[in-house]
N, C-alpha and C positions, 0 to 999 in steps of 0.2 A: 504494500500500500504506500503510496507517492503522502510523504509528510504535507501534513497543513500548510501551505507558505502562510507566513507573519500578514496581520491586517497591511494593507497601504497607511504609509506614515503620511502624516499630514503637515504640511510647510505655516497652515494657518496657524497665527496668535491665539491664543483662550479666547471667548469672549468680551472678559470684563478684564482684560490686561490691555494698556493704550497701546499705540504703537510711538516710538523713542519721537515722531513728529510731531504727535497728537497732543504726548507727555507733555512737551519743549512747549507749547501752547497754551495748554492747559497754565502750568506753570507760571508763563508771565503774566495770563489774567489775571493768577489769582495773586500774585506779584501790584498789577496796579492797582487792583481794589485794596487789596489792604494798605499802597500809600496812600488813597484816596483818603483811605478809614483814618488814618493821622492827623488829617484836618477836619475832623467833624467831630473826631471823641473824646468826652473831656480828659483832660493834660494830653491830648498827644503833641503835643508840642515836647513835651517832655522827653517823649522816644522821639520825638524831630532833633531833640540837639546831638547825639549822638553822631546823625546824620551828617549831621550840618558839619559835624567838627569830620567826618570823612573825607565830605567833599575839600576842605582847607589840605588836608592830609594830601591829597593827590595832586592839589594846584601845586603845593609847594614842592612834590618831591619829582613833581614835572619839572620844573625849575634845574631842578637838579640830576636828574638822567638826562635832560637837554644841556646841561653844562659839560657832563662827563663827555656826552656823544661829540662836542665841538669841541672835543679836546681840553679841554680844564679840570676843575677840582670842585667837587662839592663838598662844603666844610661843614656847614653843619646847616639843623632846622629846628626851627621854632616855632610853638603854638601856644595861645594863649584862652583865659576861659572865653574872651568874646568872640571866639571862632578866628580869629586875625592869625596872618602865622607870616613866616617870611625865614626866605633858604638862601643862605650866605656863601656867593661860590665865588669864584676868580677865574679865568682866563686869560688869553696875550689880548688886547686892544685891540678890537673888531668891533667895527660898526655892526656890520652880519651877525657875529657871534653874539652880542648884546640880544640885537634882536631874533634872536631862536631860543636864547633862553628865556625869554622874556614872551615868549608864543610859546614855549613850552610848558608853561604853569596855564594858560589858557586852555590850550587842545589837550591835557591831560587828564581831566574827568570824559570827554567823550572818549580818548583811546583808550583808558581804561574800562567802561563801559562797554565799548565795544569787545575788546577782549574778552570780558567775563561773560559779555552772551556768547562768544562764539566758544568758550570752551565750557558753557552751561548747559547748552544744549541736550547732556546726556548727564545722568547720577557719576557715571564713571571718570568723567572729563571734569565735572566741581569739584568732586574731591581732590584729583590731584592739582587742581589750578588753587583752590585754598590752602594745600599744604605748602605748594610753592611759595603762595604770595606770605605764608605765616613764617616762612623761614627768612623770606627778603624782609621782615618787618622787625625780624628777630636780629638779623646784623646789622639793619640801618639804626637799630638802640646802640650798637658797640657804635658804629663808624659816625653816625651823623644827627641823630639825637640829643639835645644839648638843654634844654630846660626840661623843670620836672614835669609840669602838667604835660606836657607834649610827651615825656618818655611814659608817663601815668597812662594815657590813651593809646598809644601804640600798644604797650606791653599789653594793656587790658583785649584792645583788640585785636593783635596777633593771637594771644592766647584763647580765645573765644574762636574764631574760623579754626584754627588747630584741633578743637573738640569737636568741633563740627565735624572737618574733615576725616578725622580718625573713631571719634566714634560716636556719631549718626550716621545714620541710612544714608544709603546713596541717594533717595528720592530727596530726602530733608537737606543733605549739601546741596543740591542742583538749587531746591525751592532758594535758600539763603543767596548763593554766590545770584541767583537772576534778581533778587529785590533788591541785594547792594547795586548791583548794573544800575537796574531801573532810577534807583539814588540816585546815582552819576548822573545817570542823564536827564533828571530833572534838575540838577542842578547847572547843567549847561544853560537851561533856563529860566532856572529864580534867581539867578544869579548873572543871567544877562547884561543889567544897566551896568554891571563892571568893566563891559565892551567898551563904554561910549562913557569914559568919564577918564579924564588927563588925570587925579591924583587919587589916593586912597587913603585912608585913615587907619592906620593900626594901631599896637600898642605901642610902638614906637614914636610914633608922630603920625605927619602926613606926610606920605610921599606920593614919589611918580606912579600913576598907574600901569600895569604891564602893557595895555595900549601908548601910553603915556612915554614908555619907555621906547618903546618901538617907534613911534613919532621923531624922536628926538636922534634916534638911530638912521632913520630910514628915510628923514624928512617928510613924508609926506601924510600930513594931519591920523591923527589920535582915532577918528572915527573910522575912517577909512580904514584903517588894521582892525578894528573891533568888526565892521562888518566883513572881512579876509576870513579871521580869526571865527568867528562863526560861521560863518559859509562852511566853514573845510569842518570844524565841529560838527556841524547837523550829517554832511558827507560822509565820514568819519563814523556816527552814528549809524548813518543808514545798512553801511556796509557790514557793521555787526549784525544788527539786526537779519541783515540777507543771511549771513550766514548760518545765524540762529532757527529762522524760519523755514529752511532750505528744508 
């Protein structure tokens, strides 16, 4: 007698298992509802500052992977409780170099944004883009860290995505690393009018603003760089997202 051959195996998903697209989707809605939920529920403001002090985090450390990248030094970074931060580098005398690093604290929440959608897309892919960014957050404490409140926030939030990464679910890392994204990129714009204003006010004083600075590099008026400077942001953006949604 000729053996049973085995059922035909089947290539389809479960039913009630998404597919990794469907997930990736799912995902960012429930990603923008819940920032939505931050402005409506009493103290979400509260979980807003957290935020707010991320988005500072990223301007300023653009600042300074744009310093490295034009060949200089980035010394150190600072951040303060009003959200204000400012990244102290040096390089040779470049009107150009001035102005990329000075474009590099601007495009730095959308490239990072964009990054964290496209390697969010999958449980498998947050986790390890969270251990990554937890261990770059862990030496820029050694190398370039330099006030307490600022090394207080880092270590707290390196140390939080670290747990995430290593031990929650892969679904719950993907959910985290897309609502930070999502942060990023609403802070490209509530945080807009910084485009189009010559100085800034920190804890420091007031100085030139990063358009401001670009001006003075570049000659050719303060606005005109703020609207460059977002143009290639929203672009920037998009192109995460494509890869996200893909």
């Amino acid at each position: 007698m000729d053996p049973i051959p085995p059922p035909p195996q089947s290539s389809q998903m479960p039913p009630n298992q998404l597919r990794p697209s469907e997930r990736a989707r799912l995902v960012l809605g429930v990603s923008v509802v819940a920032t939505l939920l931050l402005y409506v529920v009493p103290y979400g403001y509260v979980l807003a500052y957290p935020l707010m002090l991320l988005s500072t985090l990223v301007h300023e450390m653009g600042h300074g992977i744009a310093a490295l990248l034009v060949g200089g030094s980035f010394h150190q970074f600072q951040m303060w409780v009003d959200g204000s931060g400012v990244a102290m580098w040096s390089a040779e005398p470049s009107r150009l170099r001035l102005a990329i690093v000075a474009a590099g604290g601007l495009l730095g929440p959308a490239a990072a944004a964009a990054v964290g959608f496209a390697a969010g897309r999958t449980g498998r892919g947050a986790r390890r883009f969270l251990r990554v960014l937890a261990i770059l957050l862990a030496i820029s404490m050694v190398l370039v860290v330099r006030n307490l409140f600022a090394w207080m926030f880092v270590g707290i939030f390196g140390l939080g995505i670290w747990l995430v990464a290593s031990r929650a679910k892969a679904d719950t890392a993907q959910l985290v690393l897309v609502f930070l994204s999502v942060q990023l990129t609403l802070s490209v714009f509530s945080r807009g009018d910084y485009l189009f204003t010559p100085t800034a006010r920190t804890a420091q004083g007031l100085m030139p603003s990063d358009v401001g600075q670009m001006a003075q590099a570049l000659i050719l008026p303060y606005w005109f760089w703020g609207l460059v400077c977002g143009g290639f942001s929203i672009w920037i953006l998009i192109q995460g997202l494509r890869a996200y949604w893909r």
